[in-house]
C-alpha positions in Angstrom: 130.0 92.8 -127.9 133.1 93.9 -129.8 135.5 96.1 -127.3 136.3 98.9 -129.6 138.2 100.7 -126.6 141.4 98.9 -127.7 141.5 99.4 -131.1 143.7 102.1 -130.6 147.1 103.4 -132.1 149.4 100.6 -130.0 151.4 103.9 -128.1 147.9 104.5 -126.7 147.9 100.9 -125.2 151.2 101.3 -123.6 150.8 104.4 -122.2 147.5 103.5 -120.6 149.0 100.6 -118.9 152.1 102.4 -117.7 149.8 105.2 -116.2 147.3 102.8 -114.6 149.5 100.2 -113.5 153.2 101.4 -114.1 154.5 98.0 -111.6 152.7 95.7 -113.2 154.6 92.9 -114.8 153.7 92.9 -118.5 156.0 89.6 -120.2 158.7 87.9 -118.5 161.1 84.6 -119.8 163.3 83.0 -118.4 165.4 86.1 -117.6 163.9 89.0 -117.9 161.0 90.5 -116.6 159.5 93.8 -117.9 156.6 96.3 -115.6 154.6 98.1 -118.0 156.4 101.3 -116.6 159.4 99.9 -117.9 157.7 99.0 -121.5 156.5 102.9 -121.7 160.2 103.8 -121.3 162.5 100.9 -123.2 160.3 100.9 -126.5 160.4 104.6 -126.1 164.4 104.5 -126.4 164.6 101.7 -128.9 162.0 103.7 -131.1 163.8 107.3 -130.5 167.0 105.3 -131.6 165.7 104.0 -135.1 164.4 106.7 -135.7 168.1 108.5 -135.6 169.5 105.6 -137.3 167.8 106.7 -140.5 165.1 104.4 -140.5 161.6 106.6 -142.2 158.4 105.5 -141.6 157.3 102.7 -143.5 160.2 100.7 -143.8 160.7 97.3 -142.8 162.2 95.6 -140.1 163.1 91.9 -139.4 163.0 90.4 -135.8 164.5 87.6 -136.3 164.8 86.1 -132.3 164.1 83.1 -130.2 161.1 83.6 -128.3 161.8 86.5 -125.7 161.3 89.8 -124.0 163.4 91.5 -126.4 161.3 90.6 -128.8 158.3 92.2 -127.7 159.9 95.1 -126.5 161.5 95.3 -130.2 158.3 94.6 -131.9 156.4 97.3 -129.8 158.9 99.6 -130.9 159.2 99.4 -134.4 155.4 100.5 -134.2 155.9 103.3 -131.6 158.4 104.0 -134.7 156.3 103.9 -137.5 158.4 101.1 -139.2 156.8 97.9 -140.0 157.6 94.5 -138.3 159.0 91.2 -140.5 158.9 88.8 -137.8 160.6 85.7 -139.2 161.8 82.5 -137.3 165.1 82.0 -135.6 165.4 78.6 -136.9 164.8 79.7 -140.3 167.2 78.3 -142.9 169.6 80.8 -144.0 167.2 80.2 -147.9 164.4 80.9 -146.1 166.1 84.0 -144.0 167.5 85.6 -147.4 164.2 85.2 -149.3 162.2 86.5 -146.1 164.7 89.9 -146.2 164.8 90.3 -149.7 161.0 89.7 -150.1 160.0 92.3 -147.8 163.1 94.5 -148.8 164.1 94.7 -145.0 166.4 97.7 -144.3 168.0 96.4 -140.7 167.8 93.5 -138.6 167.7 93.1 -134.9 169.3 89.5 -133.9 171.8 87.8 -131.8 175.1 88.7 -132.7 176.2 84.9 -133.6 172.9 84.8 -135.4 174.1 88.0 -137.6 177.9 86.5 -137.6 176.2 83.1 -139.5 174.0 85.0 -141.8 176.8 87.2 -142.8 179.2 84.7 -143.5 176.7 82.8 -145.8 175.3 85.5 -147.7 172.8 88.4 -147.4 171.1 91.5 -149.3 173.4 94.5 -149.4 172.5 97.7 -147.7 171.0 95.7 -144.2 172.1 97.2 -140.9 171.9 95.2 -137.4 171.0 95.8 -133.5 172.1 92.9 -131.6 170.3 91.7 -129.0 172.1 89.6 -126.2 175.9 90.8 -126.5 177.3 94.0 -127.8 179.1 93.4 -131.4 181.7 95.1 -133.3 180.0 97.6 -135.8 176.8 96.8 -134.6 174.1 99.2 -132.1 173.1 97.6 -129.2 170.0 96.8 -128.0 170.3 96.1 -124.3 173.0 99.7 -124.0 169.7 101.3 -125.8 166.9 99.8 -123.5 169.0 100.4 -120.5 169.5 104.6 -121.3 165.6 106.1 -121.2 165.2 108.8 -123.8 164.2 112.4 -123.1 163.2 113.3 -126.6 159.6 111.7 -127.7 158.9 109.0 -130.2 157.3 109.5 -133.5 154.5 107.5 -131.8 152.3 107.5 -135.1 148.4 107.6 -134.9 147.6 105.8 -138.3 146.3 102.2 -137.2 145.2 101.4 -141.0 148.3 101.1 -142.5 150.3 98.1 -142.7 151.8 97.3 -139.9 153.1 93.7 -140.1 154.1 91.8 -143.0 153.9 88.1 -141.5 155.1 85.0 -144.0 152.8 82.5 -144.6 153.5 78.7 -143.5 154.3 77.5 -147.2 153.1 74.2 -146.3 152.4 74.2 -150.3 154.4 76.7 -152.1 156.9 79.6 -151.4 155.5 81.5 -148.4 153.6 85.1 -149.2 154.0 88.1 -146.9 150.9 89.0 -145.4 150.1 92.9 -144.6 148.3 93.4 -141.7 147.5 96.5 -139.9 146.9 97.3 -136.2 143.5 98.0 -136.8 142.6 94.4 -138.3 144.5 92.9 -135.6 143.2 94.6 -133.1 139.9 94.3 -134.0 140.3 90.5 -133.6 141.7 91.0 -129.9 138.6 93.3 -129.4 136.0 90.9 -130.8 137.5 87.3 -129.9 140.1 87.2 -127.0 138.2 89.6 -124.7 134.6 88.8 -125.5 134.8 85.1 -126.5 138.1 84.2 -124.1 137.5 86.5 -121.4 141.0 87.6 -121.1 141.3 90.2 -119.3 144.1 92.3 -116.8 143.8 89.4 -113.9 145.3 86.7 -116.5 148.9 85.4 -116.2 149.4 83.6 -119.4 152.0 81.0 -120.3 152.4 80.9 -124.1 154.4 78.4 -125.7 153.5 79.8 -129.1 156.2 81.0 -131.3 156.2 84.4 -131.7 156.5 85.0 -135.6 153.7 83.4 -136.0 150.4 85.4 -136.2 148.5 83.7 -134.2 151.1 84.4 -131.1 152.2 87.8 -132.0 148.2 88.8 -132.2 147.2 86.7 -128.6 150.6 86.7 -126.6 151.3 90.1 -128.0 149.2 92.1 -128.5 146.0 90.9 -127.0 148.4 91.2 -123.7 149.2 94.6 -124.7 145.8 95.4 -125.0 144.1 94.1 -121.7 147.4 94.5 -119.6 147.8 91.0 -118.6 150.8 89.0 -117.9 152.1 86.5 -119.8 155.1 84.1 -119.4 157.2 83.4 -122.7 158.5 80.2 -122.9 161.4 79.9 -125.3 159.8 76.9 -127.4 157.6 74.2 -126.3 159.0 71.3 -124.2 156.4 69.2 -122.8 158.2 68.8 -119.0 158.6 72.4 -118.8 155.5 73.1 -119.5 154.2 70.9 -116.8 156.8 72.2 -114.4 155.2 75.9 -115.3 151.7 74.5 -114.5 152.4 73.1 -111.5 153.1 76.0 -110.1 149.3 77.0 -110.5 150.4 80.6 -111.0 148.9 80.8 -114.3 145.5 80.9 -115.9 145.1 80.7 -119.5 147.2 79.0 -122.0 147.2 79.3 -126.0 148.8 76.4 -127.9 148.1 74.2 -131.0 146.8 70.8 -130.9 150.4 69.1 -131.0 151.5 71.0 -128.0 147.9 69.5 -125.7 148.9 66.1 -127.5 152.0 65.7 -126.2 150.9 67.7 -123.1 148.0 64.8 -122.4 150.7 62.1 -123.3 152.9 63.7 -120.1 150.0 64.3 -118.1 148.4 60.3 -118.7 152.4 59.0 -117.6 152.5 61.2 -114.1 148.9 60.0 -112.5 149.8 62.9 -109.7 150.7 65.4 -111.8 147.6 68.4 -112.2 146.5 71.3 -114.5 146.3 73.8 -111.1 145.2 77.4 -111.5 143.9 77.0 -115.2 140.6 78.5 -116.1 141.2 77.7 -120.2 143.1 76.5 -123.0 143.3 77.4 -126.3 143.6 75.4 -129.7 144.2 77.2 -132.8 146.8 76.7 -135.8 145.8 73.3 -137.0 142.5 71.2 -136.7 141.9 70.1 -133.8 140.7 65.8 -133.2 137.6 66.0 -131.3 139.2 62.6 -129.5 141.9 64.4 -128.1 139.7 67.6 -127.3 137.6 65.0 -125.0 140.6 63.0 -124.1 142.3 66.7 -122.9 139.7 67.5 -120.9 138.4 64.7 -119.1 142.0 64.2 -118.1 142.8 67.8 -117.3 139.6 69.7 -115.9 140.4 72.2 -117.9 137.8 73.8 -120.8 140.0 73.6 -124.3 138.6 75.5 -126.8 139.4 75.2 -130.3 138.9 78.0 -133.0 140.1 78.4 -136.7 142.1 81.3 -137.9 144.9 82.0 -140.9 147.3 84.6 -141.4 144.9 86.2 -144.1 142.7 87.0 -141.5 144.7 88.6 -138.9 144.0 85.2 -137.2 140.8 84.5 -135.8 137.7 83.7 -137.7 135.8 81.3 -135.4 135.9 80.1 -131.7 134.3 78.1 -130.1 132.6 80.0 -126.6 133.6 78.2 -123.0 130.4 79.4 -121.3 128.4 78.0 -124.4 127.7 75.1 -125.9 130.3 73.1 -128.4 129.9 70.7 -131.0 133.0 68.2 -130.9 135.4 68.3 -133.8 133.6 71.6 -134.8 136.1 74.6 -134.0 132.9 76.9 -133.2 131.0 79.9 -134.7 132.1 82.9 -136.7 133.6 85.9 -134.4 131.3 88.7 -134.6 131.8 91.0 -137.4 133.3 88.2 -139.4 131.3 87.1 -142.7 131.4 83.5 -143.8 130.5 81.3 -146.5 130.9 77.7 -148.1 131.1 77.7 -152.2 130.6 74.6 -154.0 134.5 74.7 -155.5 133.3 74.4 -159.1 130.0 76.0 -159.0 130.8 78.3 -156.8 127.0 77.9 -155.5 126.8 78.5 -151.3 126.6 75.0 -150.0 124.3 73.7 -148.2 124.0 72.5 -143.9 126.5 69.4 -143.9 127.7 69.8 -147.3 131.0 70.2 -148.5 132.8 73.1 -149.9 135.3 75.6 -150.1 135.1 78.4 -146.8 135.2 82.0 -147.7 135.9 84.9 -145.2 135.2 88.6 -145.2 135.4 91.0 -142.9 137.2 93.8 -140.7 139.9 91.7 -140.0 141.0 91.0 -144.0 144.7 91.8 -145.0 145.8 94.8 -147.1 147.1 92.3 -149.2 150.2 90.1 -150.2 153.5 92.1 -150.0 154.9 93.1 -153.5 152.0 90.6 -155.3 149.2 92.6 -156.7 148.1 89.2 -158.9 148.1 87.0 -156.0 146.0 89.2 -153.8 143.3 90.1 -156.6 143.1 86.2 -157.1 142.9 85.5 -153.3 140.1 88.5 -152.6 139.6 89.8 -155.5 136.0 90.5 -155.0 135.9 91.5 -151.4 135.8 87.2 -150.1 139.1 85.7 -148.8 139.2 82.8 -150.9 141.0 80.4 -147.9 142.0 77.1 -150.1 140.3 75.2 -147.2 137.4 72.9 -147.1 134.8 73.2 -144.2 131.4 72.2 -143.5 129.0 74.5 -141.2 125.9 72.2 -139.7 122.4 73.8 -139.2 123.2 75.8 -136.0 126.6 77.6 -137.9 129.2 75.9 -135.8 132.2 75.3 -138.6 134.5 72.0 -139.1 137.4 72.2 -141.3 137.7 69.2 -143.4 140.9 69.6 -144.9 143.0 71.6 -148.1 141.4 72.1 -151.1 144.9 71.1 -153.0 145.5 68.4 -150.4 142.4 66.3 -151.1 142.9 62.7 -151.8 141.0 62.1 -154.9 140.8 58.3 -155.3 138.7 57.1 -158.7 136.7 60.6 -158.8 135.9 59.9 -154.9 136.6 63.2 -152.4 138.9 62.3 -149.7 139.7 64.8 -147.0 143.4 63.6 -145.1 141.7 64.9 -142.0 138.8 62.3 -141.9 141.6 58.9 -142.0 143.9 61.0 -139.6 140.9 61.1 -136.6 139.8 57.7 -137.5 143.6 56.5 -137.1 144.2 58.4 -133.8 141.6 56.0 -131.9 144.0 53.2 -132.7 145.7 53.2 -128.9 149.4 52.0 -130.3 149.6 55.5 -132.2 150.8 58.7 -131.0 150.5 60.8 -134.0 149.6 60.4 -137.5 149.1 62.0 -141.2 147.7 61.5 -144.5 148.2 61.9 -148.0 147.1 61.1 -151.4 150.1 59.3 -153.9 149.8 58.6 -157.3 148.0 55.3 -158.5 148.1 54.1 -162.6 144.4 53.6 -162.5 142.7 55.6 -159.3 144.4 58.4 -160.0 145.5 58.7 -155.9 145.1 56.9 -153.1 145.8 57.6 -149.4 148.9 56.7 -147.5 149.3 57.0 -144.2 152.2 57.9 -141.9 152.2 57.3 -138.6 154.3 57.5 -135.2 154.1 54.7 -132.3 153.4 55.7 -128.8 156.9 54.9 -127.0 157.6 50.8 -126.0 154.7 50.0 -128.5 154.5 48.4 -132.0 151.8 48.6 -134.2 150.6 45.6 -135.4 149.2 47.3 -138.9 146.7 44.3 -139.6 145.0 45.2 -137.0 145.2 49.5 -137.6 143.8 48.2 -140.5 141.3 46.4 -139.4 140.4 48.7 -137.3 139.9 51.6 -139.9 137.8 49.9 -141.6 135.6 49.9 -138.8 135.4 53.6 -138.9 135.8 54.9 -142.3 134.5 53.9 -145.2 136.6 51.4 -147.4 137.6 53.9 -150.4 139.4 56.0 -147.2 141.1 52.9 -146.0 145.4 53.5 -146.7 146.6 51.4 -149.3 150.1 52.1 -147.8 151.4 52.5 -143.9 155.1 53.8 -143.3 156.1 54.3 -139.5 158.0 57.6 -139.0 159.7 58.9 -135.9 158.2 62.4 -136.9 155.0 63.9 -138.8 157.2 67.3 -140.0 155.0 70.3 -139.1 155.1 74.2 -139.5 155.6 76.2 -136.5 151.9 76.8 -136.2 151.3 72.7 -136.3 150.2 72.1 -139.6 151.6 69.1 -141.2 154.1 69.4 -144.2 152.7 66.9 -146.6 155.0 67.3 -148.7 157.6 65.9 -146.9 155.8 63.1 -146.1 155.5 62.3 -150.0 159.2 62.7 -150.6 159.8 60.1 -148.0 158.2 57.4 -150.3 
């Protein structure tokens, strides 16, 4: 059952919840809290004041925050506004920063003041205005005086759910990151047909999201998902594995969201304090990068808590499968389509529909699609051209539907004319008890063409004795996937959203 009753213009959300439930709290941090009374009345003010600062309809603005309040009041805003939201990280390079504001043709930015003060001094497009968030600033409006001085005139409060929205950047694991237009209605639609339906999140949940908040996945679950059902969340800043457990232990909250490193490194703390437990939590969630069906078993045996892994991507507002907690689950499989959402798997030279078990390239249509990339008509006609994301990655669906993602199209290990997916060594290696983390990728060989390499991370006080890891692979892969090269890393560099930056691990050779 798809819950169309919140996919609604987002002022419609708020002022529901600050009607029904005006004391209820809506986000808090470490700070601040916020009721939704308050949220009716301080995105009210922000949006009445961006409106007066010139800002029409339509244009774009950059939140460019840690993890925060703010920035979900800010982001809330800009749409009771009509402007469009550019949420980009606060620990983007300055490069990455620049390109994101020029890109999207950003007409003000709402940041720290010592954030602005840094960008500034190193360079940025002409013509940007600021709101600081945090401390007032010399030239700059403020958005804390703003919030703190409830409007009497009305917000623009715009009705239009089908325009864009959002314009969120892509990873750029492989290339220069796109921006993505999304509208309300496409993410909403995925709150209304996944979170609520498939998750069960409803008003009674008190969330704690370590997600970060530019990414999609966050700003549609710990956003607006939140928004839409009037639950609570907690925001942490960024993910720290003993805060996290602190927050848990308090067995105040119910339902987290994360990506597989965060439950890695959350089982790691959880297997070194034996007294330590998961109270209060009803679910997790695993989306962002594939999930190991070892450490989804490992994770729950240890924990007593259902983690359930789905499979989304920018493109798609998100969500495309997930797997059900009241249903049954294939391990390693991250679960069936959402309803509403269309799927196939093309052969990727034939472009034939693959058959049960058999490899291919997994296509998406439906409701939750973008508009398209920002400023890149080519790009988008080659991406969905004919109605079918095209998503670059390689899945395999078994006779029942559920979906495994094998791996990248372009990051395929392709060793003598034999298909290699990173994703198959990386599980295989994970067994080996001395690691802690691990990732694959193909390098160049004179006559093979590739073959794989693998970098890897030691669990603390261990060594790894890497005879015997390979030995032990070749006990569970077949001898073509075996590494012909080991490197021990303190790191595997990932994106935000936990996917692993191959390239970097390439340069390191």
């Amino acid at each position: 059952m798809i819950h169309t009753e919140v996919i609604v213009p987002i002022p419609e959300l708020i002022r529901r919840h600050a009607q029904s439930r005006p004391n209820h709290c809506a986000w808090r941090d470490a700070a601040i809290s916020i009721s939704y009374g308050d949220l009716a009345k301080q995105t009210a003010a922000l949006a009445v004041a961006l409106a007066d600062a010139g800002l029409a309809p339509g244009d774009r603005v950059a939140l460019l925050l840690p993890n925060s309040v703010p920035w979900v009041v800010s982001c809330l805003a800009l749409a009771r506004a009509g402007l469009v939201a550019v949420p980009i990280s606060f620990d983007a390079a300055h490069g990455e920063v620049d390109y994101r504001l020029r890109d999207s043709e950003t007409r003000l930015v709402i940041s720290t003041a010592e954030k602005i003060a840094t960008l500034q001094a190193q360079g940025l497009p002409e013509g940007l205005t600021f709101m600081s968030v945090g401390a007032a600033a010399e030239g700059f409006s403020c958005y804390e005086d703003i919030v703190a001085r409830p409007t009497t005139r009305a917000p623009r409060d715009p009705q239009d759910i089908d325009g864009a929205a959002y314009i969120v950047y892509t990873s750029g694991t492989t290339g220069r990151a796109k921006g993505v237009r999304l509208s309300a209605r496409s993410m909403l639609w995925v709150v209304g047909a996944c979170w609520i339906p498939i998750a069960g999140l409803n008003e009674r949940d008190v969330v704690l999201s370590p997600l970060p908040l530019f990414h999609s996945y966050a700003l549609n679950l710990s956003v607006l998902a939140i928004l839409a059902v009037g639950a609570t969340e907690y925001i942490m800043e960024r993910y720290s594995t003993a805060e996290a457990m602190r927050l848990i232990g308090t067995g105040e909250f119910t339902l987290m969201p994360g990506v597989p490193t965060m439950f890695h490194y959350l089982l790691e703390g959880a297997q070194s304090d034996t007294a330590f437990q998961f109270k209060g939590l009803r679910l997790c969630i695993s989306a962002g990068a594939i999930m190991q069906a070892e450490l989804n078993r490992r994770f729950e045996e240890r924990s007593g808590v259902t983690l359930v892994d789905g499979y989304g991507i920018t493109e798609t507002a998100t969500m495309v499968t997930l797997n059900s907690p009241r249903s049954s689950r294939r391990p390693g499989y991250c679960g069936l389509p959402v309803p509403g959402v269309a799927v196939r798997i093309l052969h990727p030279e034939s472009r034939r529909d693959c058959g049960p078990e058999e490899e291919g390239e997994l296509v998406v249509r439906g409701p939750n699609l973008m508009l398209g990339y920002h400023n890149k008509p080519e790009e988008t006609d080659k991406a969905m051209g004919d109605g079918w994301y095209r998503t670059g990655d390689l899945a395999k669906a078994d006779p029942n539907g559920f979906l495994v993602i094998t791996g990248r199209l372009k990051e395929l290990i392709i060793r003598g004319g034999q298909n290699i997916a990173p994703g198959e060594i990386e599980e295989a290696a994970l067994k080996f008890p001395a690691l802690l983390d691990c990732a694959a990728v193909g390098l160049p060989h004179a006559h093979l063409g590739e073959v794989p390499a693998l970098f890897y991370v030691p669990r603390a006080g261990q060594s790894v004795d890497e005879s015997a890891l390979l030995e032990f692979l070749r006990g569970q892969i077949s001898s073509y996937k075996v590494p012909a090269t080991l490197a021990s890393v303190e790191t595997i560099p990932r994106t935000g959203s936990g996917k692993v930056m191959r390239f970097k691990l390439k340069e390191m050779i």
